[in-house]
C-alpha positions in Angstrom: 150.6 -158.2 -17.3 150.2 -161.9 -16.4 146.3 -162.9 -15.7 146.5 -163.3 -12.2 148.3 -159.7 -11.6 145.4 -158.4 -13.9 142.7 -160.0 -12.2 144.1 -158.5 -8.9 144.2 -154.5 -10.4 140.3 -155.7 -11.4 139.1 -156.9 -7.9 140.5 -153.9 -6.1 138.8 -151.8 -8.8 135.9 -153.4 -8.5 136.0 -153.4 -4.6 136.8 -149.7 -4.5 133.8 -149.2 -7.2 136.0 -147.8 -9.8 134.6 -151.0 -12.2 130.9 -152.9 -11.8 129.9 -156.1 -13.3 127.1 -156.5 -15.4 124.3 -158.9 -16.0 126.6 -161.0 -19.1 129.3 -160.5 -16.0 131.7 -158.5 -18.2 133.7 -155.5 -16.5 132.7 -152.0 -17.4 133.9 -148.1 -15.6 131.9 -148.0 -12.1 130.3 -144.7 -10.9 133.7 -143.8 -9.1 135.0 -143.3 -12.6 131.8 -140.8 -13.0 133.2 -138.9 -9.9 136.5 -138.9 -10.8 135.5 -137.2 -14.0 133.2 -134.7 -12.6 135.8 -133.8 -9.8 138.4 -132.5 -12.6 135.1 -130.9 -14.5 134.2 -129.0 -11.6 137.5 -128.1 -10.2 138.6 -126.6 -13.4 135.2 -124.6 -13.5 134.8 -126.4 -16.8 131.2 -126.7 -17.1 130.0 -123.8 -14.7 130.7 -121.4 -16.8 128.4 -122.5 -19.3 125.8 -123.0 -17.1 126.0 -119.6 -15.9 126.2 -118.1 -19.3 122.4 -120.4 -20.6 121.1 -118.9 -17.1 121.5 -115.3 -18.0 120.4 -115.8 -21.7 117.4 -117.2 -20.8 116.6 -116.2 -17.0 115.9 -120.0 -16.1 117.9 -122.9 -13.8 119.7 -124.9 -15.6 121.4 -128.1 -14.0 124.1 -130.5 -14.7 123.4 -134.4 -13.7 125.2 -137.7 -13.7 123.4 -140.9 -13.5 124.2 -143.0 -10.6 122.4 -146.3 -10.4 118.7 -145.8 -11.6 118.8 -142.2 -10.1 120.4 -139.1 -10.7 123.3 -137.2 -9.0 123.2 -133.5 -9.4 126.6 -132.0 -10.0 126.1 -128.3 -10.8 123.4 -125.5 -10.8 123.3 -122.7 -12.2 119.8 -121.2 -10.4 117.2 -118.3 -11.7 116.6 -115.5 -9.5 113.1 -115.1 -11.0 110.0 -114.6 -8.6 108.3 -118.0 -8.7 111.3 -120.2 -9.4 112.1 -121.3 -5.8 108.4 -123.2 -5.9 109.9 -125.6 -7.8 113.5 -125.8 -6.9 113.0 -128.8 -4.3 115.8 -127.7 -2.1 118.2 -129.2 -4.8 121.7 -128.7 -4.8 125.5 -130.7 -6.0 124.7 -133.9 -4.6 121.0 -134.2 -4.8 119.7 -137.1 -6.3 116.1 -137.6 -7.9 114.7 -141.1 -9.6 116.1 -140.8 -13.1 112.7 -142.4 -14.7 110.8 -139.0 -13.7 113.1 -136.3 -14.6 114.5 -134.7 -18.0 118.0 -135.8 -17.0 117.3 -139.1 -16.3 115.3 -139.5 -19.3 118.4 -138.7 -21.5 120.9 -140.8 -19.3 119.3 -143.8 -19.7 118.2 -143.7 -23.6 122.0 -143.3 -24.5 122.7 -146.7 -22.5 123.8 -149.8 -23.9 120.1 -151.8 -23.8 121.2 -154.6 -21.9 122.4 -152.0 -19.0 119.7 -150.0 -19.4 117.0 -153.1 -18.7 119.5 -154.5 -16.3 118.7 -150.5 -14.3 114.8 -150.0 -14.7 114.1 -154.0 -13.4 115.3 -153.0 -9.9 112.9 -149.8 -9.7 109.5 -149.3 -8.9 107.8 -146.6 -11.0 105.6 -144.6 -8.4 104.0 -141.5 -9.1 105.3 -138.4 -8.3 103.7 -135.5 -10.7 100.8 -135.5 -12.6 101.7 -137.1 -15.5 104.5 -139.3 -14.3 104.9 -142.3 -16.2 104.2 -144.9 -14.4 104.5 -148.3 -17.2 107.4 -149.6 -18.1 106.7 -150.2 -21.6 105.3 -146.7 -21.9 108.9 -146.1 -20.4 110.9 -147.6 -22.7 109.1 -146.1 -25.6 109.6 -142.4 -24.3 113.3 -143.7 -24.3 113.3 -144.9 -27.8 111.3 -141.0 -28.5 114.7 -139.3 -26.7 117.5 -141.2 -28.2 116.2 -140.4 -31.6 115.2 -136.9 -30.8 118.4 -136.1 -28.8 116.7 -134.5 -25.8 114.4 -135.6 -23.3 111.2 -133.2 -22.0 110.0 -133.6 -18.5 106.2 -132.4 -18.6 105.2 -132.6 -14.7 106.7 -136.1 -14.3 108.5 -134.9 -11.4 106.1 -132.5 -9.8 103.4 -130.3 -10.4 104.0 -127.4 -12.4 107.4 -128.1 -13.4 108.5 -128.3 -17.0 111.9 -129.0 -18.2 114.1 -130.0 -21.2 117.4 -132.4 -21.2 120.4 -132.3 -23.7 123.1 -135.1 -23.6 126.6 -134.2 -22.8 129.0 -136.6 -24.6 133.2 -137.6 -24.2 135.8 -138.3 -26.6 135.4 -141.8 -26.4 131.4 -140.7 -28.0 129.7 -141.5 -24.6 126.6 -139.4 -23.0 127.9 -139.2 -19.7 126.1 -136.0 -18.3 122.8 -134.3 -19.1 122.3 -130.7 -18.9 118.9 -129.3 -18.4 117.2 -126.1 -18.0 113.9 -126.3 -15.3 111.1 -123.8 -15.5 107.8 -122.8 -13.6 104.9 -123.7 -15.9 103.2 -120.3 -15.2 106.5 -118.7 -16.9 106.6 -120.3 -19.9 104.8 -123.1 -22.1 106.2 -126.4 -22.3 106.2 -125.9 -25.8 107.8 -122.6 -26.0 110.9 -124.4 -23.4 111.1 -126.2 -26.2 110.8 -124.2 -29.5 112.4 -121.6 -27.8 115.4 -122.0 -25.5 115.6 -125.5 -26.5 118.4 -125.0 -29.6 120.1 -122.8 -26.8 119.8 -125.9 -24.5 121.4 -128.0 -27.1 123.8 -125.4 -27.7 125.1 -125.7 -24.6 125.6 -129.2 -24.1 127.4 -129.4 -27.7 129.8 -126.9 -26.2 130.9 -128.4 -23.2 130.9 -131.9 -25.2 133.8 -130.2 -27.0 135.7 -129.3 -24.1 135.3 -132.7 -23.2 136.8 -133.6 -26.3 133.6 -134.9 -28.2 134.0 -134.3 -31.9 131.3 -134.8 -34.8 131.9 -137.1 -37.8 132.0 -133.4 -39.7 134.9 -132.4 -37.5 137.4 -135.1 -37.4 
């Protein structure tokens, strides 16, 4: 295409929000993309079903998320029916959001970003305390990022509220991308952070692996 017919597909991308513009001013895929995606993942029942199936292994809700911005956009549950769990449920549902800095999800969405995008998201937010051991620096913020990316999953140890616990798993594409986190939430009076962990948490990463694949994610071993 010539540049002026190209530069008019990217300005009604861009207006519709299907392509965003970062700080160095180059084009990259918008949040629209994002829904676009997660609209064919849900309608399918791609990822529910794996939800559902963690849920009943373990007993615990486990959650689906999309970063949107520096929060993040909750695209499927799969909730426990335990006695105790709706203390810490928060009235979430698809199309909840929550600041990603705080939460498990988060943690993992913006550790897999390119740095410059990353810094570009955490200098527009305020880091305010909402759990008893939220982290509230942003250097201590960007190291627990450095921890996740190199220990591929993110824990949430009452950083969102009190007496919640969770652990985070990216969710990557074909193109190698984490573009959802799954997570599994728990009451701290049902299990130990570190047993979530120990525990459930290869089942966690299990899980996420899986619906990578239907995504069309494949290992270095497998292609």
């Amino acid at each position: 295409m010539s540049r002026s017919t190209t530069h008019r597909y990217v300005i009604t991308l861009y207006a519709l929000g299907y392509l965003e513009q970062g700080a160095s001013r180059k084009y990259r895929l918008g949040l629209r993309m994002t829904d676009l995606g997660m609209s064919a993942l849900n309608s399918t029942g791609l990822s529910h079903p794996y939800l559902e199936e963690l849920r009943q292994r373990t007993s615990y809700t486990v959650n689906l998320s999309v970063l949107d911005g520096a929060d993040i956009l909750y695209v499927d549950r799969a909730c426990s029916f335990r006695r105790g769990q709706s203390e810490i449920d928060l009235g979430l549902h698809p199309g909840s959001r929550l600041p990603a800095y705080c939460t498990s999800m988060g943690k993992t969405l913006l550790a897999y970003l390119p740095e410059d995008e990353r810094r570009e998201r955490l200098a527009k937010v305020k880091l305010t305390k909402r759990g008893p051991n939220t982290i509230t620096s942003k250097s201590a913020l960007r190291d627990e990022l450095e921890n996740v990316a190199t220990a591929g999953f993110a824990v949430n140890d009452e950083e969102l509220a009190p007496e919640l616990h969770s652990i985070s798993a990216p969710v990557r594409n074909e193109a190698r991308e984490v573009v959802v986190a799954v997570n599994m939430a728990a009451h701290s009076s049902m299990i130990s952070l570190e047993k979530l962990v120990d525990a459930l948490g290869p089942h966690l990463v299990s899980t996420a692996d899986r619906i990578s694949a239907r995504l069309g994610y494949r290992r270095d071993d497998e292609r």
